[in-house]
Jmol script that loads the backbone (N, CA, C; Angstrom):
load data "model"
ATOM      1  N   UNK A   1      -4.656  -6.146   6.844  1.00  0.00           N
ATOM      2  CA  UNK A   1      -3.921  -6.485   5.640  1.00  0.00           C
ATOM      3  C   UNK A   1      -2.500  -6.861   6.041  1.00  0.00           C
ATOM      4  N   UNK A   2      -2.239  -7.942   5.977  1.00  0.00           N
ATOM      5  CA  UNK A   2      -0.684  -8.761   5.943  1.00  0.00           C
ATOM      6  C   UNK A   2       0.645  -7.705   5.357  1.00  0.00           C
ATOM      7  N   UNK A   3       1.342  -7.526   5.979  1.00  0.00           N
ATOM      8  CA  UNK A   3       2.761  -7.115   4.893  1.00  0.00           C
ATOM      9  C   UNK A   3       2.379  -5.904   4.955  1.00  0.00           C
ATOM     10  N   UNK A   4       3.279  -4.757   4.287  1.00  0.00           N
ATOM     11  CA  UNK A   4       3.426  -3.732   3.819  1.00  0.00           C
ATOM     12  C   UNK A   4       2.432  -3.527   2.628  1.00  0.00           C
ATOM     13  N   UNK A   5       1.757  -2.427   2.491  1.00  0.00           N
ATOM     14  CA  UNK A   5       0.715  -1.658   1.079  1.00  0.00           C
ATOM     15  C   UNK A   5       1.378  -0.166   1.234  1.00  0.00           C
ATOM     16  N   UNK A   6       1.059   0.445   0.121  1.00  0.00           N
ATOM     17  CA  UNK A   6       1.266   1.979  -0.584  1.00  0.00           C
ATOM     18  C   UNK A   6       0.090   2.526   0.617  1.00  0.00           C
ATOM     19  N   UNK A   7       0.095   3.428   1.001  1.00  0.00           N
ATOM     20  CA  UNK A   7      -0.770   4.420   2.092  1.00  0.00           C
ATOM     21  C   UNK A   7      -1.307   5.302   1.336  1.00  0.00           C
ATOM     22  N   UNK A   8      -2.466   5.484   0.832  1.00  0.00           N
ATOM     23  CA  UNK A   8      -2.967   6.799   0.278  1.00  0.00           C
ATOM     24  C   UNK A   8      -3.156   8.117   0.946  1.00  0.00           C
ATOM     25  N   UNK A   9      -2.202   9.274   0.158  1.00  0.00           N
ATOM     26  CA  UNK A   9      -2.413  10.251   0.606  1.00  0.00           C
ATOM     27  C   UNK A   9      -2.860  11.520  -0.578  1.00  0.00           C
ATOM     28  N   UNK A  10      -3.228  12.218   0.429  1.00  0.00           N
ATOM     29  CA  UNK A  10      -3.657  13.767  -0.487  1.00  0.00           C
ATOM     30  C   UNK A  10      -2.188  14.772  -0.465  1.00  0.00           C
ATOM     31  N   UNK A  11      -1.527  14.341   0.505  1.00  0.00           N
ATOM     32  CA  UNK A  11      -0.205  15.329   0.573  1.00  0.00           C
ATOM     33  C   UNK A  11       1.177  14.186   0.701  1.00  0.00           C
ATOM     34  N   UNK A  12       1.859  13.621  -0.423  1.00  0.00           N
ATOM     35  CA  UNK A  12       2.676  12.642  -0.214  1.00  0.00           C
ATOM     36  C   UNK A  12       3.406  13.301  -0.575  1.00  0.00           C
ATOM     37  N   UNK A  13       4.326  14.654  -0.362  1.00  0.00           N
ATOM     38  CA  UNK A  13       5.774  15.241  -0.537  1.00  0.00           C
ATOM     39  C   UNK A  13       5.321  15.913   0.244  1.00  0.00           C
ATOM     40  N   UNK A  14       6.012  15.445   1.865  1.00  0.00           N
ATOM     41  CA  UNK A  14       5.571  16.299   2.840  1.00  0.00           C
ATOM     42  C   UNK A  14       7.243  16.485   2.847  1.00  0.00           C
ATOM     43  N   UNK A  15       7.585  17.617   3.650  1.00  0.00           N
ATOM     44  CA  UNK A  15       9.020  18.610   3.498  1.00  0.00           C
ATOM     45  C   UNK A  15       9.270  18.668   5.484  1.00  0.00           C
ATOM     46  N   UNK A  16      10.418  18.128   5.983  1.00  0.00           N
ATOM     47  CA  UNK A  16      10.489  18.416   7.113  1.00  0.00           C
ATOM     48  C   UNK A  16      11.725  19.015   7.387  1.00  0.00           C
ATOM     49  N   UNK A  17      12.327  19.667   8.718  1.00  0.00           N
ATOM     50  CA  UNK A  17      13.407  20.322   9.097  1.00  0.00           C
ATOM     51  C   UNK A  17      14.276  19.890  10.160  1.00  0.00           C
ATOM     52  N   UNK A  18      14.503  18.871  10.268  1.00  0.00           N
ATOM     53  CA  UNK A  18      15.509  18.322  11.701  1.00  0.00           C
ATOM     54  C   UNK A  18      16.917  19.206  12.030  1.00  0.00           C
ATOM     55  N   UNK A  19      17.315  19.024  12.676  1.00  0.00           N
ATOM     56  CA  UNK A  19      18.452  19.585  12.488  1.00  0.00           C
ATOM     57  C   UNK A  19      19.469  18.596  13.138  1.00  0.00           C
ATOM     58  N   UNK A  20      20.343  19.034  11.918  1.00  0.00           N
ATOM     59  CA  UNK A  20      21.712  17.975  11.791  1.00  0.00           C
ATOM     60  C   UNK A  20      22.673  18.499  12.549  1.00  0.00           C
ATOM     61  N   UNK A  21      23.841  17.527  12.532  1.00  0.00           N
ATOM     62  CA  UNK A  21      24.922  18.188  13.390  1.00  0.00           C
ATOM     63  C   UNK A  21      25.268  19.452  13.117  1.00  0.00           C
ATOM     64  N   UNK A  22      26.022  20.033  13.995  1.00  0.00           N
ATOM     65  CA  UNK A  22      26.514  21.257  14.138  1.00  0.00           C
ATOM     66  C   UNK A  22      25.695  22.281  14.013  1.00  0.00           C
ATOM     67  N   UNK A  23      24.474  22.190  13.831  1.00  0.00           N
ATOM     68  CA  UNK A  23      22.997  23.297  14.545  1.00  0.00           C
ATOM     69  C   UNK A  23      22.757  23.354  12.724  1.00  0.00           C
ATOM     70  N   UNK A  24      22.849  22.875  11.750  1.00  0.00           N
ATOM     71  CA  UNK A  24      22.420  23.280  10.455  1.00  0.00           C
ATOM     72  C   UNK A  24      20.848  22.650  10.566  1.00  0.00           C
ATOM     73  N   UNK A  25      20.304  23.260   9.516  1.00  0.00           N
ATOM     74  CA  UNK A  25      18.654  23.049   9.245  1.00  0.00           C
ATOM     75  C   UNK A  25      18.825  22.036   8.739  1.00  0.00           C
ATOM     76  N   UNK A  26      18.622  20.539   8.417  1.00  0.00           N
ATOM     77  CA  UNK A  26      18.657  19.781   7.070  1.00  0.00           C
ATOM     78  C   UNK A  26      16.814  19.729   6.528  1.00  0.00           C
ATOM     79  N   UNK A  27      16.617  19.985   5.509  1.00  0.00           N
ATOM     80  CA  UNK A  27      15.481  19.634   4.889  1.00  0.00           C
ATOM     81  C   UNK A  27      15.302  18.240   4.402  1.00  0.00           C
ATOM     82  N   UNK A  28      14.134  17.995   4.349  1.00  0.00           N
ATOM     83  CA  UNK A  28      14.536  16.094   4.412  1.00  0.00           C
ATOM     84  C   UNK A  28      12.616  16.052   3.811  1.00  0.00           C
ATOM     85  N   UNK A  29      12.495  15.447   2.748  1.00  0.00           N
ATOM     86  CA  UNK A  29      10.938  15.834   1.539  1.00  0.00           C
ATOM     87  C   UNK A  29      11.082  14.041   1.549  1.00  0.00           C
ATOM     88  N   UNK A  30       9.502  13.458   1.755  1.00  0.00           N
ATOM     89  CA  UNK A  30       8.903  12.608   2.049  1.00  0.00           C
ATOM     90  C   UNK A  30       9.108  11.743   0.462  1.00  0.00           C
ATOM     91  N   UNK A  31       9.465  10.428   0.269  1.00  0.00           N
ATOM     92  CA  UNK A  31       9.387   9.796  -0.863  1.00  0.00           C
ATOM     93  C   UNK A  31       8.809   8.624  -0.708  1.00  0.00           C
ATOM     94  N   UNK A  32       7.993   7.684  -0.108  1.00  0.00           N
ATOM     95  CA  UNK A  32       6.926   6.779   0.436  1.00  0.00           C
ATOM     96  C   UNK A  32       6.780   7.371   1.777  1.00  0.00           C
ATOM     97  N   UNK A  33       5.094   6.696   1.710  1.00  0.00           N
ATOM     98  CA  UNK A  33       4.398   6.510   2.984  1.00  0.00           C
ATOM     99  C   UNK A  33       4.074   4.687   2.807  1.00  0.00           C
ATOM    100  N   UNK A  34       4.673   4.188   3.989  1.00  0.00           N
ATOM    101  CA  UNK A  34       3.926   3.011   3.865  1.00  0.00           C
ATOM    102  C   UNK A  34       3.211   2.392   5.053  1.00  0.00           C
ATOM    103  N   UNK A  35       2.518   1.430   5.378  1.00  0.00           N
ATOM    104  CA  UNK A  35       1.744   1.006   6.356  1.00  0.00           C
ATOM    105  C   UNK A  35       1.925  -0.787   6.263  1.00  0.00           C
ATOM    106  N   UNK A  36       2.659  -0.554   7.561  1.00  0.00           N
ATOM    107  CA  UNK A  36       2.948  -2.024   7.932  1.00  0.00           C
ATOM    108  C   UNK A  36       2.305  -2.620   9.131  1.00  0.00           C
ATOM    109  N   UNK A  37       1.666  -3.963   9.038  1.00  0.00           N
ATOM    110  CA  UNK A  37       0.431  -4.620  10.163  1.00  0.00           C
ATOM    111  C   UNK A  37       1.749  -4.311  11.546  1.00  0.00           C
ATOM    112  N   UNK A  38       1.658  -4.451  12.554  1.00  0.00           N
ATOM    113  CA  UNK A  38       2.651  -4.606  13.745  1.00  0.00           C
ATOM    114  C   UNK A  38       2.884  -5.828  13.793  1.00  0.00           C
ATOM    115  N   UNK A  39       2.559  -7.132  13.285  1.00  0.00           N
ATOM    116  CA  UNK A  39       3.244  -8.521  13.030  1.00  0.00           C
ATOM    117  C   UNK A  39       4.297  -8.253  11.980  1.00  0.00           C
ATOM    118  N   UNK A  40       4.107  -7.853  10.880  1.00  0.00           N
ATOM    119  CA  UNK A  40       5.036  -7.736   9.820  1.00  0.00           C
ATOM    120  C   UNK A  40       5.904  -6.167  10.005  1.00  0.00           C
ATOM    121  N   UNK A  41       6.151  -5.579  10.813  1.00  0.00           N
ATOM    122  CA  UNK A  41       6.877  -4.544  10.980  1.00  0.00           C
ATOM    123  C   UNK A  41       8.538  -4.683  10.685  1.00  0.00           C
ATOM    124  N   UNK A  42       8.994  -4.213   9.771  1.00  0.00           N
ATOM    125  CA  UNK A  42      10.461  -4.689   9.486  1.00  0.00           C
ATOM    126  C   UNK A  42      11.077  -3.872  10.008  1.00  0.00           C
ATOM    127  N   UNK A  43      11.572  -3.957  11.208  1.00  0.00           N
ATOM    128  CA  UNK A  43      12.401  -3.510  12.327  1.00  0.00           C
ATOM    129  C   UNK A  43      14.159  -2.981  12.025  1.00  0.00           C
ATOM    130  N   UNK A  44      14.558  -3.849  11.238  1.00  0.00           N
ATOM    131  CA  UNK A  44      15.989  -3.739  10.649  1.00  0.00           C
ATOM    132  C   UNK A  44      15.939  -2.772   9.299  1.00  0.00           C
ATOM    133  N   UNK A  45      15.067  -2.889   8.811  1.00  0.00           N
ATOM    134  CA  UNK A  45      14.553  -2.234   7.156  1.00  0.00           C
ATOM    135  C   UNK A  45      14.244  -0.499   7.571  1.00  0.00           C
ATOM    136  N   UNK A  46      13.715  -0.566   8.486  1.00  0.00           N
ATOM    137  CA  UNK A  46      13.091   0.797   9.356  1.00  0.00           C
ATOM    138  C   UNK A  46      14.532   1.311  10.269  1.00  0.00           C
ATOM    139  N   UNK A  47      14.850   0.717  11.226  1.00  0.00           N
ATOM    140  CA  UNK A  47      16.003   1.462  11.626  1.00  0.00           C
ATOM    141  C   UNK A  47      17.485   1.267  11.588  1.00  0.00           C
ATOM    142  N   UNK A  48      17.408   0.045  10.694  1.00  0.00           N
ATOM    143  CA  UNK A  48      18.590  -0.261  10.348  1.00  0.00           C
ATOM    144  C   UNK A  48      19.213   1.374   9.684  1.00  0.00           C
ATOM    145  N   UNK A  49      20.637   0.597   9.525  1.00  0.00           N
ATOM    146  CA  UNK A  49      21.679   1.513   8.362  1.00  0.00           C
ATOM    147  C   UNK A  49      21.471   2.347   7.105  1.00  0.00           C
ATOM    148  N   UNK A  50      21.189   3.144   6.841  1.00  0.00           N
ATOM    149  CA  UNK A  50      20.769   3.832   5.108  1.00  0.00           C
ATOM    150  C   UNK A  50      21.884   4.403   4.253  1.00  0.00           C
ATOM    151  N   UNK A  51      22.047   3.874   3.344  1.00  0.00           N
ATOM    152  CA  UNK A  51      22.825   4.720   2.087  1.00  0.00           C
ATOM    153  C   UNK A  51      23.163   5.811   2.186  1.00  0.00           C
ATOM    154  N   UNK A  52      22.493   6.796   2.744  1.00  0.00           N
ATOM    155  CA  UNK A  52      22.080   7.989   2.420  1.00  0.00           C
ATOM    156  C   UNK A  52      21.777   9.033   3.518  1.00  0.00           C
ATOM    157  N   UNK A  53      21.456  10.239   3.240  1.00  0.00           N
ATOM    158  CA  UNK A  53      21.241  10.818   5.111  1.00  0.00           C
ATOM    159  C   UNK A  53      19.634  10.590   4.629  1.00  0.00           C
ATOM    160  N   UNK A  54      19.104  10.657   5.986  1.00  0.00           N
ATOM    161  CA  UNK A  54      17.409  10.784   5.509  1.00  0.00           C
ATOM    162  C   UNK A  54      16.430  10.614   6.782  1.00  0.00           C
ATOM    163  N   UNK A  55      15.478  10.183   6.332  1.00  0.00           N
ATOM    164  CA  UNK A  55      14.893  10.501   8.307  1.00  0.00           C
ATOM    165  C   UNK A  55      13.241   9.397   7.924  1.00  0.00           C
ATOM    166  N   UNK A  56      13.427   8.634   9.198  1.00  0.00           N
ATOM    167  CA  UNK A  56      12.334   7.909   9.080  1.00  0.00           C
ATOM    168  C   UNK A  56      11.054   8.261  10.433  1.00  0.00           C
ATOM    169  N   UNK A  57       9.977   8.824  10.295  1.00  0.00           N
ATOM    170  CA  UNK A  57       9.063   9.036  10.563  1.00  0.00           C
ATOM    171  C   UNK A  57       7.991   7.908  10.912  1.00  0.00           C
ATOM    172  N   UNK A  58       7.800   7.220  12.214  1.00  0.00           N
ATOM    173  CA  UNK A  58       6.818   6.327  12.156  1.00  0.00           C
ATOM    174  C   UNK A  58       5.731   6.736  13.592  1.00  0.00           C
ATOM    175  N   UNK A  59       4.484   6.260  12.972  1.00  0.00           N
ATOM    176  CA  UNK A  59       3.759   6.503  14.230  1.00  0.00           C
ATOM    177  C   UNK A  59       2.736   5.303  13.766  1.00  0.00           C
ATOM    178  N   UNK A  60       1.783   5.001  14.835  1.00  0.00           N
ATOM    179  CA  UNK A  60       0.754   4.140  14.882  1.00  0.00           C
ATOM    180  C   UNK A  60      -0.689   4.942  14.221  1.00  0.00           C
ATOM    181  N   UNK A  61      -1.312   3.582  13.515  1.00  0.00           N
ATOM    182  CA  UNK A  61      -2.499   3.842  12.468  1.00  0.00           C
ATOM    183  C   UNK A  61      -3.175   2.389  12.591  1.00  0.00           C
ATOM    184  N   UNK A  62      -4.160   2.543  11.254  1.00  0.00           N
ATOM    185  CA  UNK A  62      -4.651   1.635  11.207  1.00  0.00           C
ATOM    186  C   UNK A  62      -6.474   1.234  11.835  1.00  0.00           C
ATOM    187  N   UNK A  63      -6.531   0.251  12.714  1.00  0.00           N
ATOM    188  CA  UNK A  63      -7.957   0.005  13.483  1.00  0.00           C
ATOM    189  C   UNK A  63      -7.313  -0.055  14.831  1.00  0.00           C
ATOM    190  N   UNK A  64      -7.690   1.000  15.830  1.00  0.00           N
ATOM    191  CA  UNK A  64      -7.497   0.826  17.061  1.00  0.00           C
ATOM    192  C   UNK A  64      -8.467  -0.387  17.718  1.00  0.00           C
ATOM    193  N   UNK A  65      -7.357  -1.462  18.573  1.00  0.00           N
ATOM    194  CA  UNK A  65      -7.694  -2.437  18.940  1.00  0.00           C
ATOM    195  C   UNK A  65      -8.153  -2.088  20.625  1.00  0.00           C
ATOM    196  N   UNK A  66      -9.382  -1.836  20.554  1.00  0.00           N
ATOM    197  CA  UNK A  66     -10.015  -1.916  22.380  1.00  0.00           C
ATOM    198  C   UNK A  66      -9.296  -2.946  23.301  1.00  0.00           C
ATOM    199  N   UNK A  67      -9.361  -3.798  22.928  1.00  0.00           N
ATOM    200  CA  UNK A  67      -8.774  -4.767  23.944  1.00  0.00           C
ATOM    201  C   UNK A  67      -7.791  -5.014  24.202  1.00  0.00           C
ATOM    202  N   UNK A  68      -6.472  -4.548  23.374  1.00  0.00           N
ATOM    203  CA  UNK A  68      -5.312  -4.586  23.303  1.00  0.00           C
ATOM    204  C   UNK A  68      -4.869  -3.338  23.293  1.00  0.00           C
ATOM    205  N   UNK A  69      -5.859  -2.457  23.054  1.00  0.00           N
ATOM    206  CA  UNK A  69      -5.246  -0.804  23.843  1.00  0.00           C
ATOM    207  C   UNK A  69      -4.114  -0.413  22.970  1.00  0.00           C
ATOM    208  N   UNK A  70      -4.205  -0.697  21.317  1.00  0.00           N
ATOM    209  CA  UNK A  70      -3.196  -0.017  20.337  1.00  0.00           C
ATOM    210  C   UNK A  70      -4.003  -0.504  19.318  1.00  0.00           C
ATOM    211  N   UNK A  71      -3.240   0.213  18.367  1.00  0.00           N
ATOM    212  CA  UNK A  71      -3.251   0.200  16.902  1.00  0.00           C
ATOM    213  C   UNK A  71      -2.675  -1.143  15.817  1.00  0.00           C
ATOM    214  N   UNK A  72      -3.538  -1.550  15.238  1.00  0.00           N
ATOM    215  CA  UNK A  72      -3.220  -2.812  14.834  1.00  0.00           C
ATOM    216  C   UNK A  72      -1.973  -2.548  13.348  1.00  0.00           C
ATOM    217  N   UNK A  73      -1.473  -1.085  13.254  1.00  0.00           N
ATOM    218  CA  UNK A  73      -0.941  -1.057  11.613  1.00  0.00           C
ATOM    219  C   UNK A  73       0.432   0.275  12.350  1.00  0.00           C
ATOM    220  N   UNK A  74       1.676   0.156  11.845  1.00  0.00           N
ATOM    221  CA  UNK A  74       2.467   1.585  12.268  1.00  0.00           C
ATOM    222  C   UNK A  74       2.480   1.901  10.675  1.00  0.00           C
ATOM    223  N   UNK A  75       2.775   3.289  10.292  1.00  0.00           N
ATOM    224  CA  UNK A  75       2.935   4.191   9.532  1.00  0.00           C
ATOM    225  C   UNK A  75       4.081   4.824   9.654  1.00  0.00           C
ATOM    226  N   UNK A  76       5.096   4.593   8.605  1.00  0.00           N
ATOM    227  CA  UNK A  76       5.973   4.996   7.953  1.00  0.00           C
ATOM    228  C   UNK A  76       6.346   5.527   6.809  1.00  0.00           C
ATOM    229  N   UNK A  77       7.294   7.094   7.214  1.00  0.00           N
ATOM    230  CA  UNK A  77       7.154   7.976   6.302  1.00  0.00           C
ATOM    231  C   UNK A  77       8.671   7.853   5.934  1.00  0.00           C
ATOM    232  N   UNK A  78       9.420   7.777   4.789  1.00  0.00           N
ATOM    233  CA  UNK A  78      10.885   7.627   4.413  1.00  0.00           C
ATOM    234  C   UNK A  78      10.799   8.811   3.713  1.00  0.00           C
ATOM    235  N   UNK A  79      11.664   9.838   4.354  1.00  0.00           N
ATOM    236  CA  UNK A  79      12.378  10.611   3.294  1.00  0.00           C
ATOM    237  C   UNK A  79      13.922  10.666   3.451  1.00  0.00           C
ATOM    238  N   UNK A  80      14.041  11.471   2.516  1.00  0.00           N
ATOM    239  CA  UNK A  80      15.448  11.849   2.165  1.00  0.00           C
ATOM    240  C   UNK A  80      16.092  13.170   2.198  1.00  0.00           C
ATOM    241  N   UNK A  81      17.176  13.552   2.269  1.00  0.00           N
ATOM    242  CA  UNK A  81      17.318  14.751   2.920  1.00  0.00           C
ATOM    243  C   UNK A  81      18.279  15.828   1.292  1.00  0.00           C
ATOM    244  N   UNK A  82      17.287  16.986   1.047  1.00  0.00           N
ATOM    245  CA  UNK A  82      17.297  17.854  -0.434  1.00  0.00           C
ATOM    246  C   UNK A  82      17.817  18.653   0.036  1.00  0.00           C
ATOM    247  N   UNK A  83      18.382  19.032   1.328  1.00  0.00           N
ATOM    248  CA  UNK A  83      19.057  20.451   1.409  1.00  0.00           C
ATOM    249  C   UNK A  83      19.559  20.859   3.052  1.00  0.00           C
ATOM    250  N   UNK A  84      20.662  21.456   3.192  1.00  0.00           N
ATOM    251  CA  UNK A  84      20.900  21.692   4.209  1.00  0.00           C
ATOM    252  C   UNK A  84      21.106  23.499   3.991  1.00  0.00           C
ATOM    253  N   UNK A  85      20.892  24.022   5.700  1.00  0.00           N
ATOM    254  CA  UNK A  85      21.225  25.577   5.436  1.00  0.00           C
ATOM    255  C   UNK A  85      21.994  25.969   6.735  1.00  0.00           C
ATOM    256  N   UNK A  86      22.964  26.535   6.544  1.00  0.00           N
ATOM    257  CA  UNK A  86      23.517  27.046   7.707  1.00  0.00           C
ATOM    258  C   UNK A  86      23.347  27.288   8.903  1.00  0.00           C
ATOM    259  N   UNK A  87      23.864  26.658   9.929  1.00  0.00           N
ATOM    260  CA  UNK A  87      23.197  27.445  11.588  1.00  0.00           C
ATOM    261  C   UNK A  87      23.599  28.844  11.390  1.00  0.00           C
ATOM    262  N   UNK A  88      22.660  29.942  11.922  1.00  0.00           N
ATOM    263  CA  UNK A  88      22.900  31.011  12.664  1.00  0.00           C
ATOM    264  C   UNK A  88      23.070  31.769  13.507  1.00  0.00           C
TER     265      UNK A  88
END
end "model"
wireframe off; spacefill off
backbone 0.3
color backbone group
């Protein structure tokens, strides 16, 4: 499938914990999953600059290609970041 589609999931507010500067927890809760072919991968859109703090999550999906030894689709998860908590 050409371009970017909506990714169906059973768990689409997934909740993660990176940690931000100065050793704090930031919580950072999933708001799309999307799935882009690796021809149409928007490279600048994905790691470009954001508004906002937030954390982009991508890994490979899709139909693994035998002959080309990858995945014909990457998977991208955008969230945004709901909370920070103190280092201890």
């Amino acid at each position: 499938m050409p371009g970017p589609y909506q990714a169906k999931s059973t768990c689409p507010r997934i909740t993660v914990g990176p940690i931000c500067p100065g050793g704090a927890a930031c919580i950072c809760t999933n708001r799309i999953v999307t799935v882009f072919t690796v021809g149409a991968f928007p490279s600048t859109a994905v790691y470009g600059i954001i508004d906002d703090p937030g954390l982009r999550l991508i890994t490979c999906g899709g139909t693994f290609d035998p002959a080309a030894g990858s995945y014909e689709s990457n998977i991208v998860a955008y969230a945004t970041l709901t909370s920070r908590h103190p280092a201890t």
